[in-house]
Structures are given as C-alpha cells and as structure tokens.
mmCIF file of the N, C-alpha and C atoms, coordinates in Angstrom:
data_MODEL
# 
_entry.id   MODEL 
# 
loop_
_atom_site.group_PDB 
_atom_site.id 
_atom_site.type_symbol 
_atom_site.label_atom_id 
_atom_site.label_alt_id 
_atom_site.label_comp_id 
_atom_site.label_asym_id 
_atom_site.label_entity_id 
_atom_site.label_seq_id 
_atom_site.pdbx_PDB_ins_code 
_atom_site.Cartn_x 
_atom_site.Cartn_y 
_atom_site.Cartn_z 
_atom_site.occupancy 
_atom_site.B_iso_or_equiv 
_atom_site.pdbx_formal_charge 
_atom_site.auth_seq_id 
_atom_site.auth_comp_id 
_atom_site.auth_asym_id 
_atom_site.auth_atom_id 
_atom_site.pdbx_PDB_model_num 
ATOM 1   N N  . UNK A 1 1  ? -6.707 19.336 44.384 1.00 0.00 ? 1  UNK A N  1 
ATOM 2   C CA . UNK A 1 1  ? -7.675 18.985 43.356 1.00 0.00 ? 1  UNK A CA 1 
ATOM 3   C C  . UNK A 1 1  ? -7.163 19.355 41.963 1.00 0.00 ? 1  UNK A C  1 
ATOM 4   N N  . UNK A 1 2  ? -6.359 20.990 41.921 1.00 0.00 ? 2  UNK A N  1 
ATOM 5   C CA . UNK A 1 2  ? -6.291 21.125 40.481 1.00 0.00 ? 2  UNK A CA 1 
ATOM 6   C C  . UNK A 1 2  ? -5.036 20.186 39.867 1.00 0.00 ? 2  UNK A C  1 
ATOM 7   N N  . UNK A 1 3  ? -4.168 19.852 41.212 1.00 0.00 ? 3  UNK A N  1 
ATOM 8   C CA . UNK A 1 3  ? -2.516 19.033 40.442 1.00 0.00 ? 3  UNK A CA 1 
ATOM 9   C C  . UNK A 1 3  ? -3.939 18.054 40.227 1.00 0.00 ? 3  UNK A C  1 
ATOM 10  N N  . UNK A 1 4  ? -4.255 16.727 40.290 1.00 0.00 ? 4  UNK A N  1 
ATOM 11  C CA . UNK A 1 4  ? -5.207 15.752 39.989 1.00 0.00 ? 4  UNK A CA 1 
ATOM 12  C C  . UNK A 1 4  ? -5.584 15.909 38.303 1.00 0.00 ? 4  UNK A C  1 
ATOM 13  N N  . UNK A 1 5  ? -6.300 17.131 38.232 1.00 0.00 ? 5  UNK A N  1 
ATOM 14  C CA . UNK A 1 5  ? -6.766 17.196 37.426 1.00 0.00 ? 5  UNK A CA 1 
ATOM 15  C C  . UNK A 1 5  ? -5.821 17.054 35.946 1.00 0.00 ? 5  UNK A C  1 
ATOM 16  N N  . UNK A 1 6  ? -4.957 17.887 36.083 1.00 0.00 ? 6  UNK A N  1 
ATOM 17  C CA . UNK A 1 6  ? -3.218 18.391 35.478 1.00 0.00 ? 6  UNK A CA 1 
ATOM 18  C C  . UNK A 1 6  ? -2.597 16.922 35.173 1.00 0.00 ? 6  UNK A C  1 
ATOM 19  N N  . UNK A 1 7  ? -3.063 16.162 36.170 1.00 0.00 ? 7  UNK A N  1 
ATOM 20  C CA . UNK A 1 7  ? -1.885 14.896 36.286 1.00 0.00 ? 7  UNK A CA 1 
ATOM 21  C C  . UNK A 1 7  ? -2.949 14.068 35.100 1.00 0.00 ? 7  UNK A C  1 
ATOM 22  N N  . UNK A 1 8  ? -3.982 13.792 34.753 1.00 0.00 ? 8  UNK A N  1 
ATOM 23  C CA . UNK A 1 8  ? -4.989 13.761 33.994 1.00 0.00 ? 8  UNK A CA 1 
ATOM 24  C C  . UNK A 1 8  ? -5.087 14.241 32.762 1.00 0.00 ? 8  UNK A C  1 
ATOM 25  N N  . UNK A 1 9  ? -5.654 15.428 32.602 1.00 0.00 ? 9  UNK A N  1 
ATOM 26  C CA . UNK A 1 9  ? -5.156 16.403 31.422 1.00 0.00 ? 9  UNK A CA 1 
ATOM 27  C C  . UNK A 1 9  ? -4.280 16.782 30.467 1.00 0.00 ? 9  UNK A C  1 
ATOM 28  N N  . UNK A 1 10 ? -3.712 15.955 29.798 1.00 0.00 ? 10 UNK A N  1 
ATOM 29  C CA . UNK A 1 10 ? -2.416 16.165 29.384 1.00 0.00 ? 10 UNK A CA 1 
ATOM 30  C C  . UNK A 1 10 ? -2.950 16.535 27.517 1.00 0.00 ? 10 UNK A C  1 
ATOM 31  N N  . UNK A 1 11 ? -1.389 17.592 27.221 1.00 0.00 ? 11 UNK A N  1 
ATOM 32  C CA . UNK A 1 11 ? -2.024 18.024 25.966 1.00 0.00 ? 11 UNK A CA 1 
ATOM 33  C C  . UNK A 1 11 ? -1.392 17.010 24.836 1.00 0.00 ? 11 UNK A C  1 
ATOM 34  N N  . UNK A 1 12 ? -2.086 17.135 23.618 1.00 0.00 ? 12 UNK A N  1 
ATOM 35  C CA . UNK A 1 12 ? -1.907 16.036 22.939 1.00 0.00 ? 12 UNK A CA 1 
ATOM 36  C C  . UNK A 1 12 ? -1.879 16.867 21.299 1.00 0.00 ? 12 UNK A C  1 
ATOM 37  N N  . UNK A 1 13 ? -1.050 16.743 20.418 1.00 0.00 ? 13 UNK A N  1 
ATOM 38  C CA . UNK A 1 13 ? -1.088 17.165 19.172 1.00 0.00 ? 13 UNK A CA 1 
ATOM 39  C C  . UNK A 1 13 ? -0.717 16.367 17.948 1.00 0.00 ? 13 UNK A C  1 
ATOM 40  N N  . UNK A 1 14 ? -1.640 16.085 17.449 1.00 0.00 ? 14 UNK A N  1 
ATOM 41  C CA . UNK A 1 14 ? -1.502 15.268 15.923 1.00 0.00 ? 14 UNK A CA 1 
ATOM 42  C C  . UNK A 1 14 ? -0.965 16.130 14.841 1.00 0.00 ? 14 UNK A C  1 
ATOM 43  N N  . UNK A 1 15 ? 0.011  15.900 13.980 1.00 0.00 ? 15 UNK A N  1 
ATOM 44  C CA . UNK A 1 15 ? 0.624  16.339 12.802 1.00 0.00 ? 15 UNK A CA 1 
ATOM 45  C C  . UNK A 1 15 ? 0.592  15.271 11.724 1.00 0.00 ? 15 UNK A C  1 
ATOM 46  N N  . UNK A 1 16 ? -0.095 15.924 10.754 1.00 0.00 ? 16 UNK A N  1 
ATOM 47  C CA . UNK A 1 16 ? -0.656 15.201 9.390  1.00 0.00 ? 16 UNK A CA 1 
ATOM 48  C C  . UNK A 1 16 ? 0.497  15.422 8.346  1.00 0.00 ? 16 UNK A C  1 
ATOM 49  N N  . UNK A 1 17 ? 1.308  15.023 8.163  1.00 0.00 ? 17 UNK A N  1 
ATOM 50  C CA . UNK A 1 17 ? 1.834  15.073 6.942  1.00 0.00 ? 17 UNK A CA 1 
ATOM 51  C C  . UNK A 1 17 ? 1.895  14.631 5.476  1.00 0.00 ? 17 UNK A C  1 
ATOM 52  N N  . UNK A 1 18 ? 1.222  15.629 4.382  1.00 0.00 ? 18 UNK A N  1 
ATOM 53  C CA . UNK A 1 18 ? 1.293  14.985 3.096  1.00 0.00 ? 18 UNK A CA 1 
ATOM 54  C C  . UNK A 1 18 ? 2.596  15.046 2.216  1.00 0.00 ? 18 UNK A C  1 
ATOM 55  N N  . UNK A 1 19 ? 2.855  13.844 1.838  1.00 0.00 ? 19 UNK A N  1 
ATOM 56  C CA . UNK A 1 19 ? 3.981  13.641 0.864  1.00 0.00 ? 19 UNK A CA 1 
ATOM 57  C C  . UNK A 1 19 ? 3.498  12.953 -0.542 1.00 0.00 ? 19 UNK A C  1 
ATOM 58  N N  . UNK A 1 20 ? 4.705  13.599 -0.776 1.00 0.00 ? 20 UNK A N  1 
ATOM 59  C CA . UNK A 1 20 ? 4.826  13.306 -2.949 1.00 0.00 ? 20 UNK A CA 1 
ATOM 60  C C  . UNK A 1 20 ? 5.945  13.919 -3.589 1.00 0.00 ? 20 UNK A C  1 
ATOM 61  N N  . UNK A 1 21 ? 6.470  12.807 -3.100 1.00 0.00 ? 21 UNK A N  1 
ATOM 62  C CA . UNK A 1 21 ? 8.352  13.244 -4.479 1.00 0.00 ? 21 UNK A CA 1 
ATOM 63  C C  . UNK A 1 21 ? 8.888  13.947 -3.355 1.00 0.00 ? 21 UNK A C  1 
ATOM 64  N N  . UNK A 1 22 ? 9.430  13.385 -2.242 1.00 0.00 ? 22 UNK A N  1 
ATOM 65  C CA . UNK A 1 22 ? 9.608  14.553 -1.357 1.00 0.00 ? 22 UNK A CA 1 
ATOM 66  C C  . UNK A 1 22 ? 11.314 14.111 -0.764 1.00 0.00 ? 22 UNK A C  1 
ATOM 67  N N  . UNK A 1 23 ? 11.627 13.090 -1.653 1.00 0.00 ? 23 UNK A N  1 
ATOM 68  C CA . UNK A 1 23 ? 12.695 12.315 -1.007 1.00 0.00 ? 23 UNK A CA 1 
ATOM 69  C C  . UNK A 1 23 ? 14.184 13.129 -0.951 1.00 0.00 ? 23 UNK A C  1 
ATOM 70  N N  . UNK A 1 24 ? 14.434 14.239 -1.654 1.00 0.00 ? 24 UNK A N  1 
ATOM 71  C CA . UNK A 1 24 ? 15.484 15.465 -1.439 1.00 0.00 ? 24 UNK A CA 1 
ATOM 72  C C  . UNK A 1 24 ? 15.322 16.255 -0.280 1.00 0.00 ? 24 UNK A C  1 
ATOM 73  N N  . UNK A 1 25 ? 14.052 16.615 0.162  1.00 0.00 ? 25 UNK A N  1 
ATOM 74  C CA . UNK A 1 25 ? 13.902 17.311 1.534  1.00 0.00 ? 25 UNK A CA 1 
ATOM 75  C C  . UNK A 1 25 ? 13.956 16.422 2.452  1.00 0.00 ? 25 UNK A C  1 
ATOM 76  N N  . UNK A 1 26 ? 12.846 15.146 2.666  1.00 0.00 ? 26 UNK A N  1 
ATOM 77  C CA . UNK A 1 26 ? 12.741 14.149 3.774  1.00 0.00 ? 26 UNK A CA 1 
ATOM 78  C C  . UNK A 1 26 ? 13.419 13.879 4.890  1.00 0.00 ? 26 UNK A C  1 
ATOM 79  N N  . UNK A 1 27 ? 14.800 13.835 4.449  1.00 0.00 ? 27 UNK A N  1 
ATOM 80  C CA . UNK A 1 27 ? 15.733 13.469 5.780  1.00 0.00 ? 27 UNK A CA 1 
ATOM 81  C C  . UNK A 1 27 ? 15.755 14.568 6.738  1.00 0.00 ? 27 UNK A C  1 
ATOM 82  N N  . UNK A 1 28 ? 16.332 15.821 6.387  1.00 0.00 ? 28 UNK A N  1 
ATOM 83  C CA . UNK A 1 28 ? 16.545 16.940 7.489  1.00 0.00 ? 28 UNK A CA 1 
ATOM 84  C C  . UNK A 1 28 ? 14.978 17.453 7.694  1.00 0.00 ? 28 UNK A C  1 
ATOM 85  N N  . UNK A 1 29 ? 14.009 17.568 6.887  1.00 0.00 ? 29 UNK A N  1 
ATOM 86  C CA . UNK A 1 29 ? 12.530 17.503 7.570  1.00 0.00 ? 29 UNK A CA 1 
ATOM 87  C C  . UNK A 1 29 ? 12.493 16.363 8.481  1.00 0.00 ? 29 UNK A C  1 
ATOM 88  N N  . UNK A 1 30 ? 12.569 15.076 8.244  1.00 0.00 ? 30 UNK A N  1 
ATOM 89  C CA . UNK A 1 30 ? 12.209 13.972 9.431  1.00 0.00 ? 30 UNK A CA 1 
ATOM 90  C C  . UNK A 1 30 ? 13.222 14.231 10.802 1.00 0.00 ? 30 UNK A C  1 
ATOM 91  N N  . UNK A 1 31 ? 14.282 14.547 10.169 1.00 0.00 ? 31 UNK A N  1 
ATOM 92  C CA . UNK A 1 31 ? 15.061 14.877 11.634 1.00 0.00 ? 31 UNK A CA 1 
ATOM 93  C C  . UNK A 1 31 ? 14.946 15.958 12.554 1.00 0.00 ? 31 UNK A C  1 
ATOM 94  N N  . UNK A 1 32 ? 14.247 16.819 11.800 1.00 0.00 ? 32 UNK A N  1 
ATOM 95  C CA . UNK A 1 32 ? 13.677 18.598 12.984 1.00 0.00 ? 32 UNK A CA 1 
ATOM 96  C C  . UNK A 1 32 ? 12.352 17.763 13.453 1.00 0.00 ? 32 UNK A C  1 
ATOM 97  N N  . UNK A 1 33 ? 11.916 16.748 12.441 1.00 0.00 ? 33 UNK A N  1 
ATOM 98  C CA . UNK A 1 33 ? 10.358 16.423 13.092 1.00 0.00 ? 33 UNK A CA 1 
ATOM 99  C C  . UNK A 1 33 ? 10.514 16.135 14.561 1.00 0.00 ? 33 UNK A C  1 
ATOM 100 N N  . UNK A 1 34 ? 11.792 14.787 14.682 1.00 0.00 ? 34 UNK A N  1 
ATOM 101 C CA . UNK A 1 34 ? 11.764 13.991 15.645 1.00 0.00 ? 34 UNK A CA 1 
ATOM 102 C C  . UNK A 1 34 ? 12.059 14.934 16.471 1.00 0.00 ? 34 UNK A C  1 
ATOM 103 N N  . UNK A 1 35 ? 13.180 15.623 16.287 1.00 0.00 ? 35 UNK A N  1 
ATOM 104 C CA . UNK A 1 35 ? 13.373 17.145 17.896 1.00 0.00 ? 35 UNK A CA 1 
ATOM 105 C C  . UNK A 1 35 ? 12.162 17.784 17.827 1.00 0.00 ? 35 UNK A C  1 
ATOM 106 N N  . UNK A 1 36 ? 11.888 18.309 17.098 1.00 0.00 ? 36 UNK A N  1 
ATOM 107 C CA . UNK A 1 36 ? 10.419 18.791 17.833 1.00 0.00 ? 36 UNK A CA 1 
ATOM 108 C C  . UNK A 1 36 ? 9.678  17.707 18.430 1.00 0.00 ? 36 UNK A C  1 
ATOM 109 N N  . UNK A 1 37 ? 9.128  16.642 18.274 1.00 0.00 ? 37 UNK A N  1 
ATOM 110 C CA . UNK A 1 37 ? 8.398  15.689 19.184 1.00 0.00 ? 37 UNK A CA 1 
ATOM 111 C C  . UNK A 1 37 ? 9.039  14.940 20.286 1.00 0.00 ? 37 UNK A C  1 
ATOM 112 N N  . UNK A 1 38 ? 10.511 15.317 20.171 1.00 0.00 ? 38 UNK A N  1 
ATOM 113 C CA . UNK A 1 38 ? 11.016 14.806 21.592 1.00 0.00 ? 38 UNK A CA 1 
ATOM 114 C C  . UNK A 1 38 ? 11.043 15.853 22.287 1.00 0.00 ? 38 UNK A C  1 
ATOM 115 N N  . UNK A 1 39 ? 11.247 16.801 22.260 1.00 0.00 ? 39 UNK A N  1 
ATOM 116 C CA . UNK A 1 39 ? 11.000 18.183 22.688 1.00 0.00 ? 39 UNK A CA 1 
ATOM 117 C C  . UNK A 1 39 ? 10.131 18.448 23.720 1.00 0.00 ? 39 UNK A C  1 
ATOM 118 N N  . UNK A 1 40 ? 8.338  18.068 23.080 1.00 0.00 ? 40 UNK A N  1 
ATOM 119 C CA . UNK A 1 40 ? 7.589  18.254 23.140 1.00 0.00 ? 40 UNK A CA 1 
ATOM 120 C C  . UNK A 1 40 ? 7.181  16.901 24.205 1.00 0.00 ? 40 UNK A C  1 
ATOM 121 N N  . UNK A 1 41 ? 7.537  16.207 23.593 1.00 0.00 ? 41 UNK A N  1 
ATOM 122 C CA . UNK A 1 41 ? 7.277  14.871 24.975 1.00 0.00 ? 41 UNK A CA 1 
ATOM 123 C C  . UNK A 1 41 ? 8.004  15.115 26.125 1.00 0.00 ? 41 UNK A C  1 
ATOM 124 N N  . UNK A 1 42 ? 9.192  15.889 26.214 1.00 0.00 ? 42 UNK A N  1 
ATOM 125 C CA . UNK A 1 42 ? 9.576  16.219 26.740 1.00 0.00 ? 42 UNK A CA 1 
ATOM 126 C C  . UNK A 1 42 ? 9.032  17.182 28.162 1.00 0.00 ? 42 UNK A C  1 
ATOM 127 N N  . UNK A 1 43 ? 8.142  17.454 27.869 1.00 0.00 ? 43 UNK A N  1 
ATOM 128 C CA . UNK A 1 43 ? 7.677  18.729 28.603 1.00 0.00 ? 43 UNK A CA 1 
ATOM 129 C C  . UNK A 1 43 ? 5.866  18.465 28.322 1.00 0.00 ? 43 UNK A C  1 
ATOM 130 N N  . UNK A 1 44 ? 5.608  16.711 28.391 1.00 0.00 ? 44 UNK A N  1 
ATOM 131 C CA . UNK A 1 44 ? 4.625  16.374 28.803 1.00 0.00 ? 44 UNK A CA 1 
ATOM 132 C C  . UNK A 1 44 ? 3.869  16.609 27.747 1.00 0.00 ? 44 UNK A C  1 
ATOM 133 N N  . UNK A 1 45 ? 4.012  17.213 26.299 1.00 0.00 ? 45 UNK A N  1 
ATOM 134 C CA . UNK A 1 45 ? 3.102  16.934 25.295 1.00 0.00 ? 45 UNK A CA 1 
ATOM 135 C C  . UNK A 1 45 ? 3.188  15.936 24.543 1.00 0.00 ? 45 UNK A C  1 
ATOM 136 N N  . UNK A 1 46 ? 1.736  14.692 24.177 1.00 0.00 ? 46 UNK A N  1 
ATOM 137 C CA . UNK A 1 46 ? 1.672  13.982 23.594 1.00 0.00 ? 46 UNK A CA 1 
ATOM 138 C C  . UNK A 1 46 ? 1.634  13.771 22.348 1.00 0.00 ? 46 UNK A C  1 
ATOM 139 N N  . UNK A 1 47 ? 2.545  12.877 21.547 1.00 0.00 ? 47 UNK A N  1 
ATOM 140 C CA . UNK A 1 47 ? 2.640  13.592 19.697 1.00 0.00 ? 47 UNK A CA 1 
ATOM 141 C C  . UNK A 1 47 ? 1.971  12.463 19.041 1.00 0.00 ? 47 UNK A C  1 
ATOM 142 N N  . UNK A 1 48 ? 1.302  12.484 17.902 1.00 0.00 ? 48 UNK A N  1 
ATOM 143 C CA . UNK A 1 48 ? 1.024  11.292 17.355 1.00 0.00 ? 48 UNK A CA 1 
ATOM 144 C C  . UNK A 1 48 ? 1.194  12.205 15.821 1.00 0.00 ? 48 UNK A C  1 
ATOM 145 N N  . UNK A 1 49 ? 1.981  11.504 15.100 1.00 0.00 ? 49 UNK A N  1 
ATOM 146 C CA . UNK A 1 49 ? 2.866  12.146 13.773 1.00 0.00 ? 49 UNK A CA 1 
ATOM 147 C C  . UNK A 1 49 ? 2.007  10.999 12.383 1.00 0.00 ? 49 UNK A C  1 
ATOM 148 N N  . UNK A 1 50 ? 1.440  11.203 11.376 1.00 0.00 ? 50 UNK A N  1 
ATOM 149 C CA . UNK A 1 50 ? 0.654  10.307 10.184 1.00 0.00 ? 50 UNK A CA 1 
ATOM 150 C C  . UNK A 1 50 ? 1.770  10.603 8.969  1.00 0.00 ? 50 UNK A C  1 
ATOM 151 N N  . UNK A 1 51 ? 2.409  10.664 8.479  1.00 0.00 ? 51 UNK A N  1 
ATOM 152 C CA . UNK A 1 51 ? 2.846  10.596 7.247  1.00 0.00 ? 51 UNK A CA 1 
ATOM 153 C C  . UNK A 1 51 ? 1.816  9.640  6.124  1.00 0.00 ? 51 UNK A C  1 
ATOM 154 N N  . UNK A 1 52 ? 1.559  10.918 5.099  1.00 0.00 ? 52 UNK A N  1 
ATOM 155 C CA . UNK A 1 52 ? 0.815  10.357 3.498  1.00 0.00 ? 52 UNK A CA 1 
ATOM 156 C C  . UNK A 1 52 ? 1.504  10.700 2.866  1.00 0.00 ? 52 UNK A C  1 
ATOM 157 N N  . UNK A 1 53 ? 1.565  8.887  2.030  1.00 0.00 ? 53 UNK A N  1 
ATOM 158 C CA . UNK A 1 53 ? 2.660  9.480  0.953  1.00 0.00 ? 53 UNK A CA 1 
ATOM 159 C C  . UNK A 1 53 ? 1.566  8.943  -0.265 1.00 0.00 ? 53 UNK A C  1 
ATOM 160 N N  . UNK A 1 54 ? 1.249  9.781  -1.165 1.00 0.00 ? 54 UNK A N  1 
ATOM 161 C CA . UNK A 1 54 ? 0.433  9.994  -2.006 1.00 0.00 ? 54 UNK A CA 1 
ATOM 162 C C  . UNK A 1 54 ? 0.891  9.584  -3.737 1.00 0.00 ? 54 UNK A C  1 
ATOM 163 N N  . UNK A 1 55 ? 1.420  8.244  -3.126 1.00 0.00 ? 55 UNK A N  1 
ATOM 164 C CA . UNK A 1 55 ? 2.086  7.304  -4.714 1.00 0.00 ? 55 UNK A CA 1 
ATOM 165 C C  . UNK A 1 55 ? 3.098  7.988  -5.235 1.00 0.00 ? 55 UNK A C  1 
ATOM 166 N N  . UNK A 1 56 ? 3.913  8.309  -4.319 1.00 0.00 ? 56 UNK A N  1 
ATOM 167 C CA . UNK A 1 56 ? 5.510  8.764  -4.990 1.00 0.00 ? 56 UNK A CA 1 
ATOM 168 C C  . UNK A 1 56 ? 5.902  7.693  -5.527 1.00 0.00 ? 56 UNK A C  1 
ATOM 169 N N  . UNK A 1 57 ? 6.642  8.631  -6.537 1.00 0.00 ? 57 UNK A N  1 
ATOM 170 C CA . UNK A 1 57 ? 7.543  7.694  -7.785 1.00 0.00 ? 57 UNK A CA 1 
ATOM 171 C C  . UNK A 1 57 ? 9.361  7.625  -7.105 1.00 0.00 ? 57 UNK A C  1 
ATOM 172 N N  . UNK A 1 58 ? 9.370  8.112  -5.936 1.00 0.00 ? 58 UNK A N  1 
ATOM 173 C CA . UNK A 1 58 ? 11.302 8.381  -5.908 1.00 0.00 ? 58 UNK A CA 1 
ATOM 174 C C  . UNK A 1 58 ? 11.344 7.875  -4.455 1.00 0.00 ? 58 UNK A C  1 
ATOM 175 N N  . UNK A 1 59 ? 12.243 7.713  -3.848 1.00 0.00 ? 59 UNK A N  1 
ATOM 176 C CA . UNK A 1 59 ? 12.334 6.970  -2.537 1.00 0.00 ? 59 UNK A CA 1 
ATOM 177 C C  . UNK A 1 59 ? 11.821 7.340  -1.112 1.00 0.00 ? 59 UNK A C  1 
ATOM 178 N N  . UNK A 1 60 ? 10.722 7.806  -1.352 1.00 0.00 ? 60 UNK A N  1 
ATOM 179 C CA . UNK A 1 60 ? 9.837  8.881  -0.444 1.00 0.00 ? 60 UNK A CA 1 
ATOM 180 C C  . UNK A 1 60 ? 9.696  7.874  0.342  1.00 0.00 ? 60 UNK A C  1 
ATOM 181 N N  . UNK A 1 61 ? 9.152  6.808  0.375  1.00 0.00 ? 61 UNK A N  1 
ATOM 182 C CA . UNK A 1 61 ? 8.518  5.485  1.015  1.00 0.00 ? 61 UNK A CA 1 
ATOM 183 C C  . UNK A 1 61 ? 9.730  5.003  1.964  1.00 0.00 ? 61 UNK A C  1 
ATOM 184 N N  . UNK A 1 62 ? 10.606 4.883  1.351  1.00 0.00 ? 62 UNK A N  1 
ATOM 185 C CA . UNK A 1 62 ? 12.008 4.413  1.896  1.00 0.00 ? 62 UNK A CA 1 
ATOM 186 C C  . UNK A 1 62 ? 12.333 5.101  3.371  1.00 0.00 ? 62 UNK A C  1 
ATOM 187 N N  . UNK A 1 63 ? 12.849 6.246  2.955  1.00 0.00 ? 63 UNK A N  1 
ATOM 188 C CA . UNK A 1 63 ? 13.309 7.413  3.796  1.00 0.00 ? 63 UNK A CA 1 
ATOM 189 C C  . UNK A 1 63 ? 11.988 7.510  4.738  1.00 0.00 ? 63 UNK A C  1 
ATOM 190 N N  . UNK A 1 64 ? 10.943 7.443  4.624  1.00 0.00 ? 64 UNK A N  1 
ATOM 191 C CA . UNK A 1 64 ? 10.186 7.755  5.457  1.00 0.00 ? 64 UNK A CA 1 
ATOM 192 C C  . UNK A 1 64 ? 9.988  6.942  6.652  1.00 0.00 ? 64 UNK A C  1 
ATOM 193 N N  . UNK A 1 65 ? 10.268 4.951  6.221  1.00 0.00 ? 65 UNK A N  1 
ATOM 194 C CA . UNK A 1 65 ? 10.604 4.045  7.303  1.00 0.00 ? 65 UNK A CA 1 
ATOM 195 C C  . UNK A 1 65 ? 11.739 3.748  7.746  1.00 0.00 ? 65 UNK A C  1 
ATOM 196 N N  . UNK A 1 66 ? 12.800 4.680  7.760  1.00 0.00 ? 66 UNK A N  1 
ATOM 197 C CA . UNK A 1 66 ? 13.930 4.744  7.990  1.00 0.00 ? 66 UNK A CA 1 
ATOM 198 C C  . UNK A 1 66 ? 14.123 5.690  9.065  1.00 0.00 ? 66 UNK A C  1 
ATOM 199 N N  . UNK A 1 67 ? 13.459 6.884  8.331  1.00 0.00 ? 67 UNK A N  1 
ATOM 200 C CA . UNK A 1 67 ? 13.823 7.792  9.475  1.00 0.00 ? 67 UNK A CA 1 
ATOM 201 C C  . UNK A 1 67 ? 12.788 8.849  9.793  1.00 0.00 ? 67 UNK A C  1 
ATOM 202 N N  . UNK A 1 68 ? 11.422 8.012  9.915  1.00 0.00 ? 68 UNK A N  1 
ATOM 203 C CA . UNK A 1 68 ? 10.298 8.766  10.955 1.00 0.00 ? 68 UNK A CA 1 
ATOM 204 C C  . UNK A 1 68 ? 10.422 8.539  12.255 1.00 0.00 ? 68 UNK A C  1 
ATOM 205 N N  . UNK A 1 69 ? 9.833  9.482  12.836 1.00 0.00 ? 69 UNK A N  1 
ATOM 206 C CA . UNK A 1 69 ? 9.556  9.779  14.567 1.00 0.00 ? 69 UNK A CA 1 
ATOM 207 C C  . UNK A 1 69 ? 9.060  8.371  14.897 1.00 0.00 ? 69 UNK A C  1 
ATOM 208 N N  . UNK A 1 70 ? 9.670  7.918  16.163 1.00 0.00 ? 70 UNK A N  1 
ATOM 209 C CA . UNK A 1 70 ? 9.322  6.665  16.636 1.00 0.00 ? 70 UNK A CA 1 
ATOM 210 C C  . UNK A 1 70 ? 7.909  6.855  16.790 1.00 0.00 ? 70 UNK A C  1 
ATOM 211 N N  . UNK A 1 71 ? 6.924  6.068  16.590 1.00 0.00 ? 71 UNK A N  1 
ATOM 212 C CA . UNK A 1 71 ? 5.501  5.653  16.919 1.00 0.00 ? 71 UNK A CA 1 
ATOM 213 C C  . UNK A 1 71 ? 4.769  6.737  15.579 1.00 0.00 ? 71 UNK A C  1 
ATOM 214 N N  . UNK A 1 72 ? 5.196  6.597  14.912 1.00 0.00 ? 72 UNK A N  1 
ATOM 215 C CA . UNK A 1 72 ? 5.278  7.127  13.779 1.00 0.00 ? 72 UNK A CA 1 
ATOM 216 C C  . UNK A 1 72 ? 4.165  6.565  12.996 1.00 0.00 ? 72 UNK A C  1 
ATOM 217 N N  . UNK A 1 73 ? 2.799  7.030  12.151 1.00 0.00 ? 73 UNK A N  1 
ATOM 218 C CA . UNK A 1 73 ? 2.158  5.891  11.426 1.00 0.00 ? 73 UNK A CA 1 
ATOM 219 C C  . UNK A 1 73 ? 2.384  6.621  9.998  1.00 0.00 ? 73 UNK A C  1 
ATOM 220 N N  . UNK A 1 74 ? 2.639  5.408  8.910  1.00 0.00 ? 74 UNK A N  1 
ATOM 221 C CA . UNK A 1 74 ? 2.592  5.422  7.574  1.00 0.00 ? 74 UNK A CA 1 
ATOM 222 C C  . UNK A 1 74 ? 1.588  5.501  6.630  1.00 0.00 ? 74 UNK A C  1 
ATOM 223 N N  . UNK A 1 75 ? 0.931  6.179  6.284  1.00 0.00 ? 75 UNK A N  1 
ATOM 224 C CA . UNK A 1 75 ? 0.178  5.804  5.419  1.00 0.00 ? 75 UNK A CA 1 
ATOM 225 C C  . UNK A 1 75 ? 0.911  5.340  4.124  1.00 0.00 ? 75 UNK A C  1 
ATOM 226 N N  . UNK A 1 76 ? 0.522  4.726  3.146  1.00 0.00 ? 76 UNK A N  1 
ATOM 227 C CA . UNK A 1 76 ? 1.318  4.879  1.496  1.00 0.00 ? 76 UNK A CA 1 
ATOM 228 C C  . UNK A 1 76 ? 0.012  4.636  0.772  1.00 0.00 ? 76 UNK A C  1 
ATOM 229 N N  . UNK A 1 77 ? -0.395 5.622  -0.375 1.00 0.00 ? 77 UNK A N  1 
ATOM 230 C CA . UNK A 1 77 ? -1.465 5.350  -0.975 1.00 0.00 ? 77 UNK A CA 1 
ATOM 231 C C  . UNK A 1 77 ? -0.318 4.575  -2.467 1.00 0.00 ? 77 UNK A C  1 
ATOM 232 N N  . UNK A 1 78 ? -1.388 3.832  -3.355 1.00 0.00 ? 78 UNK A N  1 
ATOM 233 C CA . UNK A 1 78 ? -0.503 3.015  -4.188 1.00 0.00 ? 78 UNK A CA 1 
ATOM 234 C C  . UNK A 1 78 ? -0.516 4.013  -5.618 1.00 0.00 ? 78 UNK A C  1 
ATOM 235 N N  . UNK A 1 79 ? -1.500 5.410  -5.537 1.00 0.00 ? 79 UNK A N  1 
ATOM 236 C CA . UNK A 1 79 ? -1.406 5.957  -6.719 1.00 0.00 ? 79 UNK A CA 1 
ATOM 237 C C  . UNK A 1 79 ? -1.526 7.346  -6.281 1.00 0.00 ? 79 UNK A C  1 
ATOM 238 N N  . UNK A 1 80 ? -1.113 8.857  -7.065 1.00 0.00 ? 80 UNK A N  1 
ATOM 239 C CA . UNK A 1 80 ? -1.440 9.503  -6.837 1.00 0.00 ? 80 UNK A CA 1 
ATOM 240 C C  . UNK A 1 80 ? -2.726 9.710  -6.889 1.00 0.00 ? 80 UNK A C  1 
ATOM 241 N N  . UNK A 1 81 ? -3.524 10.434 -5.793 1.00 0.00 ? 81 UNK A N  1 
ATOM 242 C CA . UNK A 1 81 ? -5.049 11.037 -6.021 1.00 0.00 ? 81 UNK A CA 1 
ATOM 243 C C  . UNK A 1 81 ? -5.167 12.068 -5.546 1.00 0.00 ? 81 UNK A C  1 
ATOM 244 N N  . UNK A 1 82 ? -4.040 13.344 -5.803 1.00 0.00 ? 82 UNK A N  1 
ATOM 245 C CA . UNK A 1 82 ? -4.090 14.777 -6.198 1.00 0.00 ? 82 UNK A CA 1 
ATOM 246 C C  . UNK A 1 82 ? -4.480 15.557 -5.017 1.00 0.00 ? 82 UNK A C  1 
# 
C-alpha cells in the first residue's frame, strides 16, 4: 500500500526567478540552475523553473532563451515595474 502511494506522491518544487540587467551573471547562474534540476529530476523531484525578466535594458532576454533549463517558462515584462 505505502510503495502505491510513493509511486503517486511525488515531490515537486517551483523556482521563481527575478531578473534585471543580469546578463554578466546569467550564463554560469543558468548553468548550476540546469544541474541542480537535473539533479533533482534525477532522484524523482519534479522542477518547474519561471524566469522574470523585469524590462532589462542588456541581453538578459537573450541569454535567458538560450540557455534556460529545458521546460523552462519565460516571463519578459516590456518595462521595468520595480
């Protein structure tokens, strides 16, 4: 009964990320992101990753559909709103 339940139950963690002007850090942040969420899928936890990018002016937008975690969702707001 309890494997059933287990096989069912599975844990699941959302990570919100806010961005703005972030395009000097982005790459080696997006690349620890993805090992940690393969990691983690790895060993049966479910990831669902949001990137906000909050009207950057520098190639934040770019880098972010380049090289986010597969199943990855984008937000892009078109202005900053602080």
């Amino acid at each position: 009964m309890l494997s059933k339940i287990k096989r069912y139950l599975k844990m699941q963690c959302s990570i919100v990320v806010p961005v703005y002007n972030e395009a000097s850090v982005l790459p080696i942040f997006l690349k620890r992101l993805t090992e940690l969420c393969q990691n983690w899928e790895n060993q049966g936890i479910i990831t669902q990753v949001i990137l906000v990018d909050d009207g950057s002016i520098d190639e934040s937008v770019e880098i972010m559909q380049k090289s986010a975690p597969p199943s990855s969702e984008i937000v892009v707001l078109e202005r900053n709103y602080g």
